[in-house]
N, C-alpha and C positions, 0 to 999 in steps of 0.2 A: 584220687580215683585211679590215676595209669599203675600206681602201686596194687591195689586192692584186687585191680584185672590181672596184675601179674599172678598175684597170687591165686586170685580162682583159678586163673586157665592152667594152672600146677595140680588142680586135681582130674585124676582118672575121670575117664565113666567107667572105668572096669580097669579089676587088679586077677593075673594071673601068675604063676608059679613058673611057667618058661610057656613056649611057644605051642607046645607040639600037647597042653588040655584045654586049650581056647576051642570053645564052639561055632567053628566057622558055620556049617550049617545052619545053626540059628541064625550069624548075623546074615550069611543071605538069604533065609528066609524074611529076616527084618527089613531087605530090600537094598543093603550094600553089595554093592559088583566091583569094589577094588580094596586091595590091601595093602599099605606099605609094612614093611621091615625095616626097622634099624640093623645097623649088622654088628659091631662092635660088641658085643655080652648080651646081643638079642636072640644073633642063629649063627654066632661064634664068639669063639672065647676069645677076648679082645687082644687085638693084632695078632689074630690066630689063621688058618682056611677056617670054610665052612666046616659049622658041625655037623655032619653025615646025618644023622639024628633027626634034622631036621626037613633033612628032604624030600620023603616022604608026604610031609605036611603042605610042600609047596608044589609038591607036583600035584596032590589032589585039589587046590585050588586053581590049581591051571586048569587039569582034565575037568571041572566042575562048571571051566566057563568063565571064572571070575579073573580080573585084571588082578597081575600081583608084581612089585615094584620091591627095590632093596632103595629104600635113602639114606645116605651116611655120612657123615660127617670128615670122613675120613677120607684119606688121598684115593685115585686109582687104580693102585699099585694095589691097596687094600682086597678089593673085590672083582680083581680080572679072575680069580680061579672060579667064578659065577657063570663064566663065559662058558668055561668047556663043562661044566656041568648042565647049566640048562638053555643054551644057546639063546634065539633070538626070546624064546615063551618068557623070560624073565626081565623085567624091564630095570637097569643099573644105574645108579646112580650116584656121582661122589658131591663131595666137597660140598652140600647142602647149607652148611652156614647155619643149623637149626640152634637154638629156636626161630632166628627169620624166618618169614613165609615165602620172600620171594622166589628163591629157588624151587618152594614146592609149587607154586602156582606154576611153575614152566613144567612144573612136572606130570601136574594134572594134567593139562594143556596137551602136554605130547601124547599122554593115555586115554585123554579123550574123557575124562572120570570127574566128576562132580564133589567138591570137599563134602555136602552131605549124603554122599553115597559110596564112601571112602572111610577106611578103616586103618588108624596108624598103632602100628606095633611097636613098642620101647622100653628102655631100660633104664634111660633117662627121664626125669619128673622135668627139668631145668631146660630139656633141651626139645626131646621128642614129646613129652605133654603138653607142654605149653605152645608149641606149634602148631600140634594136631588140633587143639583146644579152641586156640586163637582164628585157624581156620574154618572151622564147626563138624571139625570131622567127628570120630566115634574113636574115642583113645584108649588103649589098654597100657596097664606099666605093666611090664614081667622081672621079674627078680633077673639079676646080672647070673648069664650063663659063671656056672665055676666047677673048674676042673682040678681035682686031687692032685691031678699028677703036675699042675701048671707050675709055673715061679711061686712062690711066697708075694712077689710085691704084686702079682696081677690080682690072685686071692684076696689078699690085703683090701687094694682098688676095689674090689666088688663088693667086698663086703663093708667100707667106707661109702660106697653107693647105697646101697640100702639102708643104713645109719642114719644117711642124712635125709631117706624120704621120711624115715620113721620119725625122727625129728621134727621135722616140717611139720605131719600130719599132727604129731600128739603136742606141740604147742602151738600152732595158729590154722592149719591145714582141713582138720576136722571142724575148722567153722563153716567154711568154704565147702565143706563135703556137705554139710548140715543144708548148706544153702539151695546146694546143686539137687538134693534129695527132697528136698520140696520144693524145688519145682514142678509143677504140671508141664504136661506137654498142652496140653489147652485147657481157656478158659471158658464159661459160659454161664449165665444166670442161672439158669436151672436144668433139671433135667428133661424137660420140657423142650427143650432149643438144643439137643444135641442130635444129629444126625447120624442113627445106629443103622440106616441105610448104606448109607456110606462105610459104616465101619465095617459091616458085613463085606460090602465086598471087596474091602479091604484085605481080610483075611481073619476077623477078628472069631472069635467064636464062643465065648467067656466075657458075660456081664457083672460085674461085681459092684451093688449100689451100697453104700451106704446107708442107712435109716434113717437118725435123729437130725433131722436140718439140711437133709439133704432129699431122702423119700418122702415122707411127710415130717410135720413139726414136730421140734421137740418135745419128747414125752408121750408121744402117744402109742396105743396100743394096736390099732388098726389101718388099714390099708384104704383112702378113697377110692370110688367107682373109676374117678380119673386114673389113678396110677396103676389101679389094676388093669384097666384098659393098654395101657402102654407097655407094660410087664408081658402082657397077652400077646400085642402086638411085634414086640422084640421078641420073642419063643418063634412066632409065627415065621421070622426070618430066619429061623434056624440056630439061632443062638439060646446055648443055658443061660440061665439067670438069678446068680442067688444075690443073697442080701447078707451085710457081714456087719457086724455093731459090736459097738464095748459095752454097749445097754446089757441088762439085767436079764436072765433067762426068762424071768416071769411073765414079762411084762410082750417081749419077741416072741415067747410061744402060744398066744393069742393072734400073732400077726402069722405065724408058722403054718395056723391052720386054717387061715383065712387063704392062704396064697400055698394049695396043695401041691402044689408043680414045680413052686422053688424052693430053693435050699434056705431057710434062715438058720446064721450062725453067731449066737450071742457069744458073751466078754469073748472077745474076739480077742483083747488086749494089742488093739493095733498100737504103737507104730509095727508089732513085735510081727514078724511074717511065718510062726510056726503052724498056728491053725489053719489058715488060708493055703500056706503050702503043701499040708496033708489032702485039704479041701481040693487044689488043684488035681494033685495025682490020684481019688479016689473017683474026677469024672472024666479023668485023663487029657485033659488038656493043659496046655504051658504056658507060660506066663506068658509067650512074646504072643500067641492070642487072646489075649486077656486085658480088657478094658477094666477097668477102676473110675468108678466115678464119687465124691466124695466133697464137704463142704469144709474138713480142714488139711491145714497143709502139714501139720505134724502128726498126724495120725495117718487117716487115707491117704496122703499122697507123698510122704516118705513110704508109707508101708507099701503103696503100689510099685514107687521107684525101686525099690528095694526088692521085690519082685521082679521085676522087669519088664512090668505091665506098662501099658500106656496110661497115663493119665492125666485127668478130667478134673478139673476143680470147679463146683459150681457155690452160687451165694447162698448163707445161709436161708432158709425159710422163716426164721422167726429168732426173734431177739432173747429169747429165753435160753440159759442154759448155764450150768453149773459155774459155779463163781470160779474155778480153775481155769474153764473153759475161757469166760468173759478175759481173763487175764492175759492166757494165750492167743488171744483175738488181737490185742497191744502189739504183740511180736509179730504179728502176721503180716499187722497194717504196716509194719517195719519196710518186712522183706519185700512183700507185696509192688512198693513203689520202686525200687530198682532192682526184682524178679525179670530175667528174661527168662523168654518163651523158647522153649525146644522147636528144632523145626516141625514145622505143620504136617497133618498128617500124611494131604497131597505130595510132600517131599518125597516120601518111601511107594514107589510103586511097587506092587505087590505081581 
């Protein structure tokens, strides 16, 4: 088992390309107020100064408000040119010792910052993921800064870094992703017991249920007095509400015109997130507002993760349902027993 956690906490929750296209905005919308940096092939080219490039980036999370930190692994020789660039506003850090945590716990400590409200930046899967991971932060990898005009063996280095997450991922790594993508952020019986009070003021704004086993039972064509009741009642708080299913157009466009006000969108082909994400951008809201609620884990709730919506896993309503289905119910019961829970929604104040 200490193996199998090594290897989960080696995957992302998010992969970017270098530093300076990560959507900081989102994630402080999402309710993080700190960031660390690696510095080494994160926001310079390793045992380089800073990359200039990248300053910009760090000065608008400062001007934004947000705590932002450099953790390195590296002497502090490495990162005193940090000094006279952004004096006290930038918080330094060497000799971290990652993946251990201990060093970053004094780090948090000194910044006042919460590991679930804390964002680590890397370039390392071995080192800086598995840290960040370990400690429940929000971890991005970025491709290892590289510069044309560097050495041969520093290019070499980087690109030997990448190699080996590619590796990782395409023979045991993508299980572990597989894992992490279905999970729910919560669970609950039904849709009946979720608190869309709450999630309203949350910030959420975007209801997306499921149908078959999750709105009502499988195979039907219509909408109960009860659920439309609820449906009404969520609009009421100011939230859209549509419904998204792999079901059959036929059979959903009888419930389409039963429920004028919401969007029904059949063979959705979830886990796949291209309909939903046209869906998103034609009522103009974004995923990090956007609830998924849904009663499987390989369909709605990778599709939602994958989105980067929150999500809701509730039990099925009725035992019926395509012998594929039945099958993938085996797997679920798998994961299900040693699934952990993303932090609670309480964690992200809004």
């Amino acid at each position: 088992m200490r193996i199998l956690d090594i290897l989960n906490n080696a995957i992302p929750k998010e992969k970017a390309e270098n530093v300076r296209i990560i959507d900081y905005d989102r994630l402080r919308k999402l309710g993080y107020n700190t960031v660390l940096f690696d510095y080494d092939n994160t926001i310079a080219v390793w045992r380089e100064p800073f990359d200039m490039r990248n300053k910009e980036i760090i000065d608008h999370l400062i001007d934004s408000g947000m705590k932002v930190g450099v953790v390195t692994n590296g002497p502090q020789a490495r990162v005193k040119n940090l000094k006279d660039l952004f004096g006290d506003k930038l918080s330094v850090y060497h000799s971290m010792r990652k993946p251990g945590t201990k060093e970053l716990r004094r780090v948090l400590s000194e910044m006042k910052s919460r590991p679930e409200k804390t964002v680590i930046i890397g370039d390392l899967f071995f080192t800086d993921i598995i840290a960040g991971n370990r400690m429940g932060m929000y971890s991005i990898l970025v491709s290892p800064v590289i510069d044309i005009t560097q050495k041969k063996f520093k290019r070499f280095m980087a690109r030997i870094t990448i190699a080996l997450y590619l590796f990782f991922f395409f023979t045991i790594g993508w299980i572990f992703r597989i894992n992490r993508l279905a999970t729910p952020h919560r669970f609950a019986d039904s849709i009946m017991d979720v608190d869309f009070d709450a999630l309203r003021e949350s910030g959420y704004r975007l209801v997306v249920f499921d149908f078959d086993n999750t709105l009502e039972n499988w195979g039907l064509g219509s909408v109960s007095k009860e659920k439309k009741l609820l449906l009404s009642r969520i609009e009421r708080l100011g939230m859209t509400v549509v419904v998204v299913s792999n079901g059959k157009s036929d059979r959903l466009n009888k419930v389409d015109i039963e429920l004028p006000s919401i969007r029904v969108l059949s063979r959705a082909r979830k886990p796949l997130t291209f309909k939903v994400k046209r869906l998103l951008k034609e009522v103009g809201i974004p995923s990090y507002q956007t609830v998924v609620l849904g009663d499987q884990l390989f369909t709605d709730i990778i599709m939602g993760n994958l989105l980067g919506a929150y999500t809701i896993k509730v039990e099925p309503l009725d035992e019926r349902e395509f012998f594929w289905t039945k099958l993938v119910r085996r797997v679920e019961k798998l994961l299900l027993k040693n699934m952990r829970k993303h932090p609670n929604l309480e964690a992200l104040d809004r």
